[in-house]
Structure formats: structure tokens, C-alpha cells
N, C-alpha and C positions, 0 to 999 in steps of 0.2 A: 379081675386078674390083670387086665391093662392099664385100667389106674394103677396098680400097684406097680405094676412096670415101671408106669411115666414117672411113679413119684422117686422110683429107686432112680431111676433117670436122671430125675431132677437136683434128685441129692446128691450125684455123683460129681454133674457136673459145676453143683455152684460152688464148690471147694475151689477147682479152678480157676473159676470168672473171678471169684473173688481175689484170689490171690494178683489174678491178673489184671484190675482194676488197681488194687492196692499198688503193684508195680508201676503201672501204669502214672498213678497219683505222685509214687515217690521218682519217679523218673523225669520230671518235670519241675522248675525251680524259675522265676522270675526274676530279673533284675529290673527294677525299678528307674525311674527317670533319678538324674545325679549320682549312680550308682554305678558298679562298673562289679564284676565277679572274677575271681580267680576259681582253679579245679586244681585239690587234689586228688590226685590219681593214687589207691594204697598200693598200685605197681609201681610206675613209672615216678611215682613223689609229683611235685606241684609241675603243671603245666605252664612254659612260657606264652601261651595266649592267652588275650586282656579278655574276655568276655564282655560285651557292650548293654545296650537295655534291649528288655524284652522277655519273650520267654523261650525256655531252652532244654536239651533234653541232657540227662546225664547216666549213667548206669547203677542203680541204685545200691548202697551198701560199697562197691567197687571204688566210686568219685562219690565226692562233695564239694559245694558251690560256697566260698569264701565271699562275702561283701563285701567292698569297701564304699564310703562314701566319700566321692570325687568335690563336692563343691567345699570349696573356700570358707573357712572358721575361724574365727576369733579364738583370740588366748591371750591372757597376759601374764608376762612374765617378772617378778619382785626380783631385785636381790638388793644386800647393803652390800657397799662397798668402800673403799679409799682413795682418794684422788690425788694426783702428784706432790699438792702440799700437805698431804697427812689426814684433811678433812673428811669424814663418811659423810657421806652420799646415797641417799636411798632412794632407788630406781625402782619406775613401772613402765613396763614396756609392750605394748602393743601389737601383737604379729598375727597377721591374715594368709594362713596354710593351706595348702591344697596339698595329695600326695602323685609324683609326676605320674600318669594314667599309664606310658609304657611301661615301666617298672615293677608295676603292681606284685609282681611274682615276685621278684628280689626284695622289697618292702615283707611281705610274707615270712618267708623264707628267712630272712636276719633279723627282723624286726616283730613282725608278727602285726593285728590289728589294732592297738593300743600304740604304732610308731609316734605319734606327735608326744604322748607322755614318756615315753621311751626317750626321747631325742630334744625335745624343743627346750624343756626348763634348763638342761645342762648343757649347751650348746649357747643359750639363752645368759646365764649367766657367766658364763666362760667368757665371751666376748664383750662384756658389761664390763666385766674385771677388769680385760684385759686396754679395752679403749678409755675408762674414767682414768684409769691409774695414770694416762698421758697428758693430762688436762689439770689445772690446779681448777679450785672450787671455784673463784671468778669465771675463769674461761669457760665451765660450762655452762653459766649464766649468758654472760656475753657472746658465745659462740653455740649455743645451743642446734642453731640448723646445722654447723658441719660437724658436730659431736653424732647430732642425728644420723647426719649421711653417713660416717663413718661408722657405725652400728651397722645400719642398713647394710651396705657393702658388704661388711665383712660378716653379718651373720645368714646372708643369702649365700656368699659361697661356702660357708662349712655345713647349712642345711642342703644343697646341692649335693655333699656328699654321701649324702644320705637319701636319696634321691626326692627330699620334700623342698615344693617349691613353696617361697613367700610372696605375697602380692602385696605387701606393706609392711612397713615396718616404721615405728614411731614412737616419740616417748611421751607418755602422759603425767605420769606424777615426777617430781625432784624435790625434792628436800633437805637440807642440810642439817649439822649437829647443833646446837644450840648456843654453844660459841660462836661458831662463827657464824649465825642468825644474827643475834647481839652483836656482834663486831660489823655486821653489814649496816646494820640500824643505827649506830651510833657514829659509821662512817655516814651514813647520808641525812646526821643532824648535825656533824662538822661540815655539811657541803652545804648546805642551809644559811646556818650561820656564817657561812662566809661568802655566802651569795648577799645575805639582808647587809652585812657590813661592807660589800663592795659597792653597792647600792647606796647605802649614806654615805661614802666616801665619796663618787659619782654626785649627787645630788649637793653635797656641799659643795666639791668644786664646781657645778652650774651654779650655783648661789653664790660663791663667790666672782666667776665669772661676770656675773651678771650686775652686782656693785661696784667693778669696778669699771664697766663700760658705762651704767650710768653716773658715777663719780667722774668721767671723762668728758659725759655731754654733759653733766652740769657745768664742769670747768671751761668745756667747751664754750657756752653759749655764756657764760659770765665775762669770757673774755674777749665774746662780739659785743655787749652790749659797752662791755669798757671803751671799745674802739670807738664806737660810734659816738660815744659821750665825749670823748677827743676829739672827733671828729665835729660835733652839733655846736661844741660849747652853753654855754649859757641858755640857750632857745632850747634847747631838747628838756631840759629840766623846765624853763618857763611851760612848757608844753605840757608836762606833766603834772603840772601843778594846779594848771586849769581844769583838765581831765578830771583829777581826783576834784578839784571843789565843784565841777557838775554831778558828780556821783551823788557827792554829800547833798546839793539841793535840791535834785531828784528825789533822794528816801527823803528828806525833809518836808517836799511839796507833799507827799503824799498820804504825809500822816495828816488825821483831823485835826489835831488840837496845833494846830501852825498855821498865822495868817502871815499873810506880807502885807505889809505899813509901806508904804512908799514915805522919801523923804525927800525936803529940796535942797536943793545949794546956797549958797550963798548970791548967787550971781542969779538966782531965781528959775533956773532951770531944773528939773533931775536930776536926782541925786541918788546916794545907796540905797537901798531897799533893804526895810527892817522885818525882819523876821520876829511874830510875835508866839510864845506858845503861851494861850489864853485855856490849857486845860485848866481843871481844877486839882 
């Protein structure tokens, strides 16, 4: 009879434990590290405090705990567009979002949890539009960092009004139409070719430079030896002509098939010296 008691006991009261367990379980919700929760209340609508990490109670069925995640994510952003001289221009663009952690309720509330697809492509491409179209197709070649910075600038402050902040912003791909690919290629083989023809224009006048400074020492040094043959008379040429005849009996002595014959005079002394070549 007491068991039956205890059991009726038992049964009565694990309806409640249990429900009160259940409560219990659903009354509790974690936020996690990089995470941040918002509460809506089905009274009061979405509370303005951020909830932080950890774990937290809330009143079950009554609130619910919104996640957002706070850390910093890539995206990038396409569009084609025109640029000041009529060119398209196809842009990739790189943006590192965070959503701003006070805000989180307001984000919710107008936005909901999907704000960066909400908000970044078309904000994203708005100010693409609006900054190539200031730029001809050269200039954002050539000027590409303050084409940059001018992006950056101005698509942080209209994400700001949406209260998503950027941590970078930058452009990865650029391409142009195919015209004016081929019109850049074909400018930088006229720039080529008038670099190799400056070059042999350059190159001939040192070459001609150079003929005619030595057409100057040669006339130069023609017109010292003139002098000095004015100057020498007669002996300067005697003097030469001895020179060259020891030349000649120098290579003469040295060949084999050559003797010297000596000869006498007349008065019985020496005389010229005969050169014999007894080759065969």
C-alpha cells in the first residue's frame, strides 16, 4: 500500500521536474567567443542592450537570443562599369566588414541578420559607379592608389550609415574592353619603336662624332710632321731612309738562304757588302 503511494507520488511529481528541467534548459542560451546576442522581447519588441560572451538566462517562449557574429569577413564585390572617356571597366573589390557591436539592435531591427547582403553589393557598386565615371581608362591605370583611396573613403562613409564598419577596402581585379586593350598594346609598340629609332639616331651621331674627331687628329698630327720636315730639311728624310734600310737588313739577315759577300774597294780597303741568296 506504500509503494503504491510512493509510486503515485512519484508520478505526480515528475510531470513537474520535468517540465521544470525543460524550462530550465530552454532558459539558458550561450554566446560564444566573436559573437555578441541581441533579445527580442514579444512585449517590449528588440532590447537595446548588446549582450557579450558567455552564458545567459532569458525567459523562455516570452525572449529570444539573436546572434550576430562580430569578427571581421571578406567579401568581394563585381560590377562593370564606364569611365569618363566612355571605356568599361570591370571591377573586383575587396571589403573587410565588421557590424558596429553598439548598434547590434538597430542592425536587427532595419536590417535584420543577412545586413552585409542587404547593404554591401549595393552601396558597393554605387560608389564604383560613381568614382570610375570621374577617371578616364588611363588615369586608373596610372593613378590606381588614389582611385583606391577614393573608393575606400567614400564607401566607408555610406557603410557608416548603416552602421557597418569596414577595415579595408581595395581593388583586386581591373580590366578593360578590348579596344582599348589593343589600343594600349599597340601604343606601347609605337613607344618601342621610337625608343630603338632614338637609339640609332643617338648611336649614329656618336659615330659620326667620333670620325670626325679622328679626321682632326689625323690632320692634326699630319700637319706636325709637315712642320717639322720644314723645320729638319733634308736630314730628317736622310734619317728616314737609313731607318727603313736597317729594317730591310734586319728581316734580310735573318732569313737562311742570305749570306753576306763582303767586297773591296778600289784603294784596297772595304768596301759594300754583298748580300747573297744561295737558296735553291
Amino acid at each position: 500500500m506504500n509503494s503504491t503511494r510512493a509510486l503515485n507520488l512519484i508520478s505526480r511529481l515528475a510531470i513537474p521536474v520535468g517540465l521544470a528541467v525543460s524550462a530550465a534548459q530552454y532558459s539558458l542560451y550561450d554566446v560564444k567567443g566573436g559573437t555578441r546576442a541581441v533579445i527580442f522581447d514579444r512585449l517590449s519588441g528588440v532590447k537595446q542592450e548588446v549582450i557579450g560572451e558567455g552564458t545567459h538566462f532569458l525567459v523562455p517562449w516570452l525572449q529570444r537570443a539573436i546572434i550576430y557574429d562580430v569578427r571581421t569577413k571578406p567579401r568581394n564585390i563585381s560590377t562593370v562599369t564606364g569611365s569618363k572617356d566612355l571605356q568599361m571597366v570591370s571591377l573586383t573589390l575587396r571589403v573587410l566588414h565588421r557590424p558596429d557591436v553598439p548598434h547590434l539592435p538597430q542592425i536587427y531591427q532595419s536590417l535584420g541578420q543577412d545586413y552585409d547582403e542587404r547593404v554591401l553589393p549595393s552601396i558597393g557598386n554605387e560608389v564604383l559607379k560613381a568614382i570610375v565615371a570621374q577617371f578616364d581608362a588611363a588615369e586608373l591605370i596610372t593613378q590606381r592608389e588614389i582611385v583606391s583611396g577614393r573608393i575606400r573613403d567614400e564607401l566607408v562613409k555610406r557603410a557608416q550609415e548603416f552602421n557597418i564598419q569596414l577595415e579595408d577596402v581595395s581593388i583586386t581585379h581591373m580590366t578593360f574592353g578590348k579596344e582599348f586593350t589593343k589600343a594600349v598594346e599597340q601604343k606601347q609598340i609605337a613607344q618601342q619603336d621610337a625608343e630603338r629609332a632614338r637609339f640609332i639616331v643617338e648611336k649614329a651621331e656618336q659615330e659620326r662624332q667620333a670620325a670626325v674627331i679622328r679626321a682632326e687628329g689625323e690632320a692634326e698630327a699630319a700637319e706636325t710632321i709637315s712642320k717639322a720636315l720644314e723645320k729638319a730639311g733634308d736630314g730628317l728624310l736622310l734619317i728616314r731612309r737609313i731607318e727603313a734600310s736597317k729594317e730591310i737588313a734586319t728581316t734580310l739577315a735573318q732569313s737562311p738562304n742570305i749570306t753576306y759577300v763582303p767586297s773591296e774597294s778600289s784603294t784596297g780597303g772595304a768596301g759594300n757588302t754583298l748580300l747573297l741568296n744561295v737558296g735553291r
